[in-house]
C-alpha positions as CSV (number, residue, x, y, z in Angstrom):
1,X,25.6,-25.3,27.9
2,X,22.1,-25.8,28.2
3,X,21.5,-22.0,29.9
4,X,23.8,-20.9,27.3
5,X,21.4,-21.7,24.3
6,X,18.0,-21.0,26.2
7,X,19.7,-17.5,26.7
8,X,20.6,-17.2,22.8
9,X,17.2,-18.5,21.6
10,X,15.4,-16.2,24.5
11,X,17.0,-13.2,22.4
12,X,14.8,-14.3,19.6
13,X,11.8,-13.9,21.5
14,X,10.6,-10.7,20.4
15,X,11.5,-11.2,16.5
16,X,9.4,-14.8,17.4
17,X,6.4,-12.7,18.5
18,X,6.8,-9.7,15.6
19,X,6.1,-12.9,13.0
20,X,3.2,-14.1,15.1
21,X,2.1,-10.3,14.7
22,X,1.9,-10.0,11.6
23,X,0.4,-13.7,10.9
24,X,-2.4,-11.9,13.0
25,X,-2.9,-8.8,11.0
26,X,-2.5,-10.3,7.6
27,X,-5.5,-12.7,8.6
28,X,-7.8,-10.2,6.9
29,X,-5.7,-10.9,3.7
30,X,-6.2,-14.6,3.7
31,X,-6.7,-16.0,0.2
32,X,-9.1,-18.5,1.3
33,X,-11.9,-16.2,3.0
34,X,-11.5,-12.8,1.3
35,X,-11.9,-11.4,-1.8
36,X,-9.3,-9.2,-4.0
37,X,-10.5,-5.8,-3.9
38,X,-10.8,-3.1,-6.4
39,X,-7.1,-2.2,-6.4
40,X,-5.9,-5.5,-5.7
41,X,-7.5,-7.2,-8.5
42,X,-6.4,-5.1,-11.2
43,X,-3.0,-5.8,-9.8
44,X,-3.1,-9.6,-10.1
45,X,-4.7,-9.4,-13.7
46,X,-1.7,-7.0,-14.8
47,X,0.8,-9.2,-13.2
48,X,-0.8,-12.3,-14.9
49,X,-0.5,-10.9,-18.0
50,X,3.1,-9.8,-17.7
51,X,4.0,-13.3,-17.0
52,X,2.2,-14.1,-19.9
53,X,4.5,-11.7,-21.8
54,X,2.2,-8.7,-22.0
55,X,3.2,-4.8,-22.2
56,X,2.4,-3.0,-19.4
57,X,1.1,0.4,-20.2
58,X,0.9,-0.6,-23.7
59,X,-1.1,-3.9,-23.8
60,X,-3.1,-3.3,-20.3
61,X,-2.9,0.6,-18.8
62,X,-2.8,1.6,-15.5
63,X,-1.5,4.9,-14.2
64,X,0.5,3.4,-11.0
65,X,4.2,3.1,-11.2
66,X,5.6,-0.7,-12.1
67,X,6.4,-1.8,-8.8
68,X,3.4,-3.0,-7.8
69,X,2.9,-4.8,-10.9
70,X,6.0,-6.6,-11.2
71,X,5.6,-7.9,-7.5
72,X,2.2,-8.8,-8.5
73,X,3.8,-11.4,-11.1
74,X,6.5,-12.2,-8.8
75,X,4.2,-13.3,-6.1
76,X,1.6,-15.5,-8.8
77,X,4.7,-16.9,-10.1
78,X,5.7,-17.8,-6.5
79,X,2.2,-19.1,-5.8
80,X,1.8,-21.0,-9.2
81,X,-0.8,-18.4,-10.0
82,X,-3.0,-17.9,-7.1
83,X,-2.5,-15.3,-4.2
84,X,-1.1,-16.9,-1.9
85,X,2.7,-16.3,-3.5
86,X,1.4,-12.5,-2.9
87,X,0.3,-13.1,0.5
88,X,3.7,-14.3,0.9
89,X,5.1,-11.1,-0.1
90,X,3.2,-9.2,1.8
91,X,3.7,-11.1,5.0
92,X,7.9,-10.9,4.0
93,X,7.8,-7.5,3.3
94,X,5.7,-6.3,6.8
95,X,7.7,-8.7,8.9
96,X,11.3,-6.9,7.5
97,X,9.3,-3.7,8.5
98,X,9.1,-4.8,11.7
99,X,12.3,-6.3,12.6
100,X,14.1,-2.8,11.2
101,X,11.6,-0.6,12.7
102,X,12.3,-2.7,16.1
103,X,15.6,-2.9,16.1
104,X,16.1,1.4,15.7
105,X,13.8,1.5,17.9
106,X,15.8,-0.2,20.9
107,X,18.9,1.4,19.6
108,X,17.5,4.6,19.9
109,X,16.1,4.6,22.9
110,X,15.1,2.3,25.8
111,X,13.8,-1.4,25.2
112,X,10.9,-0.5,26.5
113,X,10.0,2.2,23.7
114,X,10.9,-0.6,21.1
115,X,8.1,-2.9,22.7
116,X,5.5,0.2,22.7
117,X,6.0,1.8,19.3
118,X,5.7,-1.4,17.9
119,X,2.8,-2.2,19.5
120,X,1.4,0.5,18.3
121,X,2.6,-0.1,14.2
122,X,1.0,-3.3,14.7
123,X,-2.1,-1.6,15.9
124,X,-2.1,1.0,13.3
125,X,-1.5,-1.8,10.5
126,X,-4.2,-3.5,11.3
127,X,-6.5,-0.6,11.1
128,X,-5.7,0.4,7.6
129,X,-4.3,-2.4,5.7
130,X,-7.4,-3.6,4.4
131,X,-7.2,-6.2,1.7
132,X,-3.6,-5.5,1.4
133,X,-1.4,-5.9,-1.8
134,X,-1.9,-2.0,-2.3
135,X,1.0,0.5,-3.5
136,X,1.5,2.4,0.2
137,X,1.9,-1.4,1.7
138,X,5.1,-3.0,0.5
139,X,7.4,0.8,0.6
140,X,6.6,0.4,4.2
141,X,9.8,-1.8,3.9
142,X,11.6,0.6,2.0
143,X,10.8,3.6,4.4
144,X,11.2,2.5,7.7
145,X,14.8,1.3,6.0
146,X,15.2,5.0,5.1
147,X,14.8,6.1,8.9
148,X,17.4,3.3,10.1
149,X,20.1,4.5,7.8
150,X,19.0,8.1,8.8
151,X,20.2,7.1,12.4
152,X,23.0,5.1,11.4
153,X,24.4,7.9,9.0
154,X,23.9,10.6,12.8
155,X,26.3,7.8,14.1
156,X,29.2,8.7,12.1
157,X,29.3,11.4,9.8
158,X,32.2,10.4,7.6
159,X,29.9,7.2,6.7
160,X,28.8,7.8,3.0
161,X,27.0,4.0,2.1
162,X,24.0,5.0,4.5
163,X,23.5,8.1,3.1
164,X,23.8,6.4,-0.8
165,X,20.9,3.5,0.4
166,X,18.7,6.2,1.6
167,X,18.4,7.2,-2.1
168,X,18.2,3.9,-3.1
169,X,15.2,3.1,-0.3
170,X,13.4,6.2,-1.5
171,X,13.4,5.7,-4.9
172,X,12.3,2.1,-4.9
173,X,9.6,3.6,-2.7
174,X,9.2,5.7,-6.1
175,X,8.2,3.2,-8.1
176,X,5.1,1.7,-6.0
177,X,3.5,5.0,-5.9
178,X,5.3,8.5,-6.0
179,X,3.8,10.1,-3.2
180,X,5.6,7.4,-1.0
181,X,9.0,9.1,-0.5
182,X,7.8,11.0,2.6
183,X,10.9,9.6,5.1
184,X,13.6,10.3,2.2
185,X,12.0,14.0,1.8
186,X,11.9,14.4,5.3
187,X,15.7,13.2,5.4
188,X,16.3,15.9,3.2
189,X,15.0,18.6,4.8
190,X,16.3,17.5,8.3
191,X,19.6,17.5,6.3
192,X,19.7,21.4,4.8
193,X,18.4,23.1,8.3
194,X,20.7,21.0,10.6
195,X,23.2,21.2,8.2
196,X,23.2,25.1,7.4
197,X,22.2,25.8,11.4
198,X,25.4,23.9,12.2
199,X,27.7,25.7,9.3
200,X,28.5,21.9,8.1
201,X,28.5,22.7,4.6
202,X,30.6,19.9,3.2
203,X,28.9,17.6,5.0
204,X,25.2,19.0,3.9
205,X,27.2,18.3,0.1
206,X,28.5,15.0,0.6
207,X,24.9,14.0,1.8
208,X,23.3,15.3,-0.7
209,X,25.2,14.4,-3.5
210,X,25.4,10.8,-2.0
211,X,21.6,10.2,-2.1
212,X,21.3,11.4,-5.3
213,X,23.8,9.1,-6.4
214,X,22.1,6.4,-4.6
215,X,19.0,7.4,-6.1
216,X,20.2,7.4,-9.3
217,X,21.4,4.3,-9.7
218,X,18.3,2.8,-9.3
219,X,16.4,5.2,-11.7
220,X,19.0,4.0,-14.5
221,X,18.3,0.8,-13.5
222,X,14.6,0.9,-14.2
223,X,14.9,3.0,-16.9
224,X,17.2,0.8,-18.3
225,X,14.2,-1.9,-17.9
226,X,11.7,-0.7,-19.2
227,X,13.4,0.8,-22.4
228,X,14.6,-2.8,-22.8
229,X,10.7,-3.6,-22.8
230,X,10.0,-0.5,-24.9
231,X,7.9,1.3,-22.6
232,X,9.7,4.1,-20.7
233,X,7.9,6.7,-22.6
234,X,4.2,5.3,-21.5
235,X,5.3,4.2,-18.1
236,X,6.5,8.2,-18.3
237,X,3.2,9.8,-19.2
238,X,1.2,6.9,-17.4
239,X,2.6,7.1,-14.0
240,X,4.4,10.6,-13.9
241,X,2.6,13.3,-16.5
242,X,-1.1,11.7,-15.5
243,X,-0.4,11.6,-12.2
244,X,0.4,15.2,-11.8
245,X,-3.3,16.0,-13.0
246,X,-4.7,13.4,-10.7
247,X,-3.3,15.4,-7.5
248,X,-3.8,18.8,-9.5
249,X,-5.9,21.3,-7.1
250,X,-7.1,18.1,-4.7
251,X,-4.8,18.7,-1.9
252,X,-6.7,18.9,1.1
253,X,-3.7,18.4,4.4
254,X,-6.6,19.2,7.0
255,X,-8.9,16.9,5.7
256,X,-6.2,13.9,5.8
257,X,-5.5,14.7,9.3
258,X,-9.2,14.7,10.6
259,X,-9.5,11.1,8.4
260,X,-6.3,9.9,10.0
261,X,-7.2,10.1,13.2
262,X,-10.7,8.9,12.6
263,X,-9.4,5.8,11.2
264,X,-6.4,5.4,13.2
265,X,-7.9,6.5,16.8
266,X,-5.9,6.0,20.2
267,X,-2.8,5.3,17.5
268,X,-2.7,8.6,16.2
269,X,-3.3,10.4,19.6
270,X,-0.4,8.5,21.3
271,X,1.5,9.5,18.4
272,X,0.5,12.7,18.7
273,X,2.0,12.9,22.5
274,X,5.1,11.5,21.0
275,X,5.2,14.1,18.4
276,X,5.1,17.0,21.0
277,X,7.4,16.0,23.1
278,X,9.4,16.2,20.2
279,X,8.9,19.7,19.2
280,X,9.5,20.6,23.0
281,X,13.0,18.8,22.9
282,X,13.6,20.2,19.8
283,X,13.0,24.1,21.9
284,X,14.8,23.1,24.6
285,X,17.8,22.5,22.1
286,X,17.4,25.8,20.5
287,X,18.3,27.4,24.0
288,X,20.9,25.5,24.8
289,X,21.8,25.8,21.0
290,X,22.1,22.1,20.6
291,X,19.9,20.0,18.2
292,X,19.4,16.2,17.8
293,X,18.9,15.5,14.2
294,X,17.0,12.4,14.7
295,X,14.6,14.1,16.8
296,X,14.4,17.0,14.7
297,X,13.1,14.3,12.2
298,X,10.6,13.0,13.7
299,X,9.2,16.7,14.0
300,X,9.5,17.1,9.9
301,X,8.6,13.0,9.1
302,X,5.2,13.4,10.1
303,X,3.4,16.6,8.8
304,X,5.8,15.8,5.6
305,X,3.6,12.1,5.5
306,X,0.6,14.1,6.2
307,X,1.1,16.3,3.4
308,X,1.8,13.7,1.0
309,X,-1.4,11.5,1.6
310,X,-3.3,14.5,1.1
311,X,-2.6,15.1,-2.5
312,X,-5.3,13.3,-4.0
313,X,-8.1,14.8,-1.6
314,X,-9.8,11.5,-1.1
315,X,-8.7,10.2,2.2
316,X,-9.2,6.6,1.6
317,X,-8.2,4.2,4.8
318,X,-5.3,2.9,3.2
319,X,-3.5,6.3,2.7
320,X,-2.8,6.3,6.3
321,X,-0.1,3.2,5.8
322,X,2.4,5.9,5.0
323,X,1.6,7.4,8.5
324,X,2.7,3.8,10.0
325,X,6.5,4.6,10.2
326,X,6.2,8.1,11.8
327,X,3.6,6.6,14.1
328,X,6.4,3.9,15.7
329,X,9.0,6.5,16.1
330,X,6.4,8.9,17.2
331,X,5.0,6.1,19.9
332,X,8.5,4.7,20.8
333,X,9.5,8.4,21.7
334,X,5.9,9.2,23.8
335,X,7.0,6.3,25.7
336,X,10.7,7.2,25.6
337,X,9.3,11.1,27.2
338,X,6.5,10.2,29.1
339,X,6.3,6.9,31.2
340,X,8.3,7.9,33.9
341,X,5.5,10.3,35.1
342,X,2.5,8.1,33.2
343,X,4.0,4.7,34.6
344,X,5.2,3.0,37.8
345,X,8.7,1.7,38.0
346,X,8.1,-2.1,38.6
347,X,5.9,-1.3,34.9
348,X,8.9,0.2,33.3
349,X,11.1,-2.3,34.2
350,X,8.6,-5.0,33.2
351,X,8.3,-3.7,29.5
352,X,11.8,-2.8,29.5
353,X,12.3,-6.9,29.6
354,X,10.9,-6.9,26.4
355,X,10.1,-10.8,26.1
356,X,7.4,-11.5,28.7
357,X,5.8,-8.1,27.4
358,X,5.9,-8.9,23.7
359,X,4.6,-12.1,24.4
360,X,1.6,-11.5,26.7
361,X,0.7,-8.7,23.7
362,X,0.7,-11.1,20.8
363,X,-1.8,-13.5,23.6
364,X,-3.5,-10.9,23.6
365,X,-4.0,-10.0,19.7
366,X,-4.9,-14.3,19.3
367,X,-7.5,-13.8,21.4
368,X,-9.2,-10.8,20.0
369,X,-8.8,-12.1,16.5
370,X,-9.7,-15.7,18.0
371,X,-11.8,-16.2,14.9
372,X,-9.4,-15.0,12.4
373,X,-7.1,-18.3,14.3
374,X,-9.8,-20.5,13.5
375,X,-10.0,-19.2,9.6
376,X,-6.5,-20.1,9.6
377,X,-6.5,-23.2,11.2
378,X,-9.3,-24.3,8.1
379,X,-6.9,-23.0,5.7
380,X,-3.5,-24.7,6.6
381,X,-6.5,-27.9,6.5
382,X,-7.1,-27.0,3.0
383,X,-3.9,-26.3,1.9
384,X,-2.0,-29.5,3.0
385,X,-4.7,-31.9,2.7
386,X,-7.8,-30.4,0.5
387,X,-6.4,-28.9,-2.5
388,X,-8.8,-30.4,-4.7
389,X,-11.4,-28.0,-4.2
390,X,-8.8,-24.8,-4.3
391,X,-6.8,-22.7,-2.4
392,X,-8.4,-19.3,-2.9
393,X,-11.7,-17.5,-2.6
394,X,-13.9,-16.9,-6.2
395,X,-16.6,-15.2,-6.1
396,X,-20.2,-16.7,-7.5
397,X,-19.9,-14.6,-10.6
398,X,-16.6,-15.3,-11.4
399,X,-17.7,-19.4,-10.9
400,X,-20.1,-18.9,-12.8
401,X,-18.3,-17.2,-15.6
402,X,-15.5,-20.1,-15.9
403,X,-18.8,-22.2,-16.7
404,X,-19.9,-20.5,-18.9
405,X,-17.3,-19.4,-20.8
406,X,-14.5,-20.6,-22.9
407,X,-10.8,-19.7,-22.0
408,X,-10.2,-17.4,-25.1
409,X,-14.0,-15.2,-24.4
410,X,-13.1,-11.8,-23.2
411,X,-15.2,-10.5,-20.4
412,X,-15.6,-6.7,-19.0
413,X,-15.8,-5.9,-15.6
414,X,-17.5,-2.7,-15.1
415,X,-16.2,-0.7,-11.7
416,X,-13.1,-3.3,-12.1
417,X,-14.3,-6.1,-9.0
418,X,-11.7,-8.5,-9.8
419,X,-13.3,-10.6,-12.2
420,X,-10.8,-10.7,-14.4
421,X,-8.0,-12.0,-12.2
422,X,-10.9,-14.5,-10.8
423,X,-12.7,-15.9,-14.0
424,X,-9.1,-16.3,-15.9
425,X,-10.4,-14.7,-18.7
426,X,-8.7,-11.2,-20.2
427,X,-10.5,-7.9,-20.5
428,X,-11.3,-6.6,-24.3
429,X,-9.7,-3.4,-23.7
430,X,-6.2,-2.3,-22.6
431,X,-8.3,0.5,-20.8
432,X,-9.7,-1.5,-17.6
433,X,-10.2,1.7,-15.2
434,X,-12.5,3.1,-17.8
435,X,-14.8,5.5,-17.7
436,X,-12.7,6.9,-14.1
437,X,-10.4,9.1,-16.0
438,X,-9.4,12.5,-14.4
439,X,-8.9,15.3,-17.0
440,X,-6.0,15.4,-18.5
441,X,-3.4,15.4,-21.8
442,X,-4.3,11.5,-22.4
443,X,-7.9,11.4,-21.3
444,X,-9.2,11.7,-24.7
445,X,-6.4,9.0,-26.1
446,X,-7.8,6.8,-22.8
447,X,-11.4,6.9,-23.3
448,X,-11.8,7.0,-27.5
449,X,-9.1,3.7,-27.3
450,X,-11.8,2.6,-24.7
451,X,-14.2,2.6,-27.1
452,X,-12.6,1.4,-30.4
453,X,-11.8,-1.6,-28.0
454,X,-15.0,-2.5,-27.0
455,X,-16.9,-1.8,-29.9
456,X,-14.4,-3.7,-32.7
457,X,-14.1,-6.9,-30.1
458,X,-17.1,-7.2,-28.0
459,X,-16.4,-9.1,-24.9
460,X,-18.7,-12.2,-25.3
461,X,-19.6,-11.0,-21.1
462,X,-19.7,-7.6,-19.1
463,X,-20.4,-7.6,-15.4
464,X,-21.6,-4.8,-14.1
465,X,-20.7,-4.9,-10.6
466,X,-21.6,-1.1,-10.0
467,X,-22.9,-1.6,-6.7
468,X,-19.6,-1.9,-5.6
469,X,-19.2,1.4,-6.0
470,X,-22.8,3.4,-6.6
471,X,-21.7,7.0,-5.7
472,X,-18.5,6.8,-8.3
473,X,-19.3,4.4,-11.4
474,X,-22.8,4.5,-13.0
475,X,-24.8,1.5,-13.6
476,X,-25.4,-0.3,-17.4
477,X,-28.9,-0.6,-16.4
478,X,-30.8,2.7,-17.6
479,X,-33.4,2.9,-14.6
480,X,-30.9,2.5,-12.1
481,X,-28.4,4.9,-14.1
482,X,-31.6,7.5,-14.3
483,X,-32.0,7.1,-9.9
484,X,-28.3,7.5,-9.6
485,X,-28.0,10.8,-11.5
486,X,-30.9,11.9,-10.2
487,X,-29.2,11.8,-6.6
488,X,-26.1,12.7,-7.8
489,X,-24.1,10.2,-7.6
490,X,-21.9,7.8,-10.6
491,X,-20.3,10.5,-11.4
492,X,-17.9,11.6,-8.6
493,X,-15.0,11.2,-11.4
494,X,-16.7,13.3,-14.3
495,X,-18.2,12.2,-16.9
496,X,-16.5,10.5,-19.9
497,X,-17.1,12.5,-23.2
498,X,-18.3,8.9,-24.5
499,X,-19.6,7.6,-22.0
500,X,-23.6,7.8,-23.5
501,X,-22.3,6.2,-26.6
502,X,-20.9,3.6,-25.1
503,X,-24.4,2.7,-23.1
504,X,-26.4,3.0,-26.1
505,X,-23.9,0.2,-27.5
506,X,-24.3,-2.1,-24.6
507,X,-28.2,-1.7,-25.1
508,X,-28.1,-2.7,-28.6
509,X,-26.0,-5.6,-28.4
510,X,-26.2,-7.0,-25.1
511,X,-29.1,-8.8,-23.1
512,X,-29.2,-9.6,-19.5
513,X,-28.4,-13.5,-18.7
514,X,-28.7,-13.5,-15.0
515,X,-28.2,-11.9,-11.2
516,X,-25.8,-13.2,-9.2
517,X,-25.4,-11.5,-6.0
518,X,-26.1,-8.3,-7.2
519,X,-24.0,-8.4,-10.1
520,X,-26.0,-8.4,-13.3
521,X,-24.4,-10.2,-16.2
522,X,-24.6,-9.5,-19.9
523,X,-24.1,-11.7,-22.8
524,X,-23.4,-10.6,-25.8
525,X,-26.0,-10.9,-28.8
526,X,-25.5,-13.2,-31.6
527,X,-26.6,-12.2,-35.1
């Protein structure tokens, strides 16, 4: 009996060591010792002020889809207002990811490919999370989903509810950010040239017609929402019409791929092997005239993800989380093609056991993030014993700001630094992302609303935390603003058509109180 359950709890092993994974990586988005980034920031102050009962897209804008808003104020909720309810959610969210993405793995191929491709995802991951909490993070969920229903549905064609919940997956994956749907677009054009290079029409239709309906369930569902909360006409011209000016005539593919693999190093090259094996399977198949539609997808699922993080021409690290799913496949499948003339047997067989393996790897991953253990072992201190003296990180300025201050002051945080989320106090504008506007239709509504904001409730603080970000966001002080143009930077998002006016008003009725860590603070003037 006793053999019986150490076999049963041995089967856990791995899914034991994927947690233990993941508690590693998200180490560099402990609430303790880090700092909410840019992104993150604005996405706890928004989901603060829903809970207080605020519009979104009406009472604070953003031009992101509500997903990552809503989870925002589903994870403060969780945490009674501090991050670590997110934190939660993120490590939820990325541990799911890596059970499904695990578990097709070793269904698709050999155990050992399962042990290597995710491996790899967790190598990947922790290359480009960065702070975390960011729109390409959470879908990771919803897309690796997408490609285990993709194999399911190859497993019996006659099978519709896989089919429906790869609509469903995609389109939540929709609503963090809409350039995430790479696996479901992928899925579709697997779909239409297996399905017309096979003649199976009907079957091409039922598909077809099944995602959409899948996917269209949960568009009424959110639609439904957020006409309930009157704003399904802003969230429309916020996230959707803006958007479509935001990636207008930035695309830049080659440029994304020569980031990505900067970034993402050995990970992308091994993926890279995986990918051409791929495409020579896929030729091989084309002789015989045979072809294996989940291989065939991993051939379209990565240029398709490569295309898709492209779109805004920036190439910022985190981008590359929508490469993560294609990446295990793609690394599963190099090992799947290649380790019988790359490994020994008495290796093969060793990873193939998939327990000792997993565990010597997440060993491993402890003791290269050995510090990172330590952090943690201080913060579970903190949190069960030292609560007194809080559970997350502030920064000086926002300390100092909570001193200073009273509750109902409004405060401006120039370059958006997290202040906001950090001080508890609320912006005096609805337009935090100001003056980083992109041209088009409801620029000029953005930026005059901006300033109407500002000038008919002064915050009683700004912050101008420009050094945050120098080449993108000028500085309120005038010399530094002068050096800045001068070298051509502050202005790597245009130029607001207000944007002097709005300076001239900050010198007339603001004067410097202090410098704290290189943020200079304002106060307002009295009369």
């Amino acid at each position: 009996m006793k053999n019986k359950y150490a076999l049963r709890l041995a089967e856990y092993i791995p899914y034991f060591a994927l947690a233990l994974f993941i508690a590693v990586v998200l180490e560099q988005t402990n609430p303790y010792t880090t700092l909410p980034s840019s992104d993150n920031g604005s996405f706890l102050y928004i989901g603060r002020l829903i809970l207080q009962g605020k519009l979104l897209y009406i009472n604070v804008w953003d031009s992101k889809p509500p997903g990552i808003f809503y989870l925002n104020a589903l994870g403060l909720w969780l945490g009674r207002d501090t991050r670590w309810g997110v934190w939660l959610l993120q490590f939820v969210f990325l541990y799911a990811t890596a059970v499904i993405g695990y578990r097709l793995l070793r269904k698709a191929w050999q155990p050992g490919a399962a042990v290597f491709g995710m491996i790899f995802w967790i190598w990947g991951l922790n290359i480009v999370l960065g702070s975390g909490d960011s729109v390409e993070e959470y879908p990771l969920l919803f897309n690796m989903a997408v490609l285990a229903f993709f194999w399911l549905a190859n497993q019996n064609e006659k099978v519709r509810i896989y089919d429906f919940l790869i609509g469903v997956m995609t389109v939540l994956s929709f609503h963090f950010r809409a350039d995430n749907i790479g696996p479901g677009l992928a899925v579709v054009i697997c779909w239409i040239i297996v399905g017309l290079a096979q003649k199976k029409y009907r079957v091409l239709i039922n598909r077809l017609g099944s995602m959409l309906a899948g996917a269209g369930v949960v568009l009424l569902v959110v639609a439904s929402f957020l006409w309930w909360k009157g704003i399904l006409a802003d969230a429309w011209n916020s996230a959707i019409i803006y958007n479509f000016f935001y990636i207008n005539n930035r695309t830049s593919p080659w440029s994304s791929i020569v980031n990505g693999f900067r970034d993402l190093g050995l990970v992308a090259w091994i993926a890279l092997a995986g990918y051409g094996g791929s495409i020579l399977f896929i030729f091989r198949g084309l002789k015989n005239k045979t072809i294996d539609p989940f291989i065939f997808l991993l051939a379209v699922l990565w240029p398709v993800e490569i295309y898709l993080s492209s779109l805004s021409g920036r190439g910022y690290t985190h981008y590359f989380i929508l490469w993560l799913p294609a990446i295990a496949l793609l690394c599963g499948y190099a090992y799947e093609v290649f380790s019988p003339a790359v490994f020994t047997q008495k290796l093969r067989s060793f990873l193939n056991t998939e327990k000792i393996p997993m565990i010597l790897a997440v060993v491993v991953a402890m003791f290269i993030n050995y510090n990172g253990l330590v952090e943690y072992k201080n913060t579970v201190n903190v949190l069960l014993f030292n609560r007194s003296q809080g559970v997350e990180l502030i920064n000086p300025v926002s300390l100092y700001i909570r001193r200073n201050t009273k509750p109902t002051d409004t405060v401006l945080d120039w370059v958006q630094s997290g202040i906001n989320y950090m001080s508890k106090r609320d912006s005096p504008t609805r337009y935090i992302w100001y003056p980083g506007y992109l041209p088009s239709p409801i620029t000029a509504t953005l930026e005059n609303g901006f300033y109407q904001d500002i000038t008919t409730h002064p915050p009683e603080i700004i912050v101008d935390a420009y050094l945050l970000a120098p080449d993108n966001t000028l500085s309120l002080d005038k010399n530094i603003r002068y050096a800045q143009l001068k070298a051509g930077k502050g202005l790597s998002m245009g130029k607001a058509d207000n944007i002097d006016q709005f300076f001239e008003f900050i010198y007339e009725h603001y004067k410097i109180e202090t410098v704290i860590n290189g943020f200079t603070v304002y106060r307002l003037i009295k009369p």
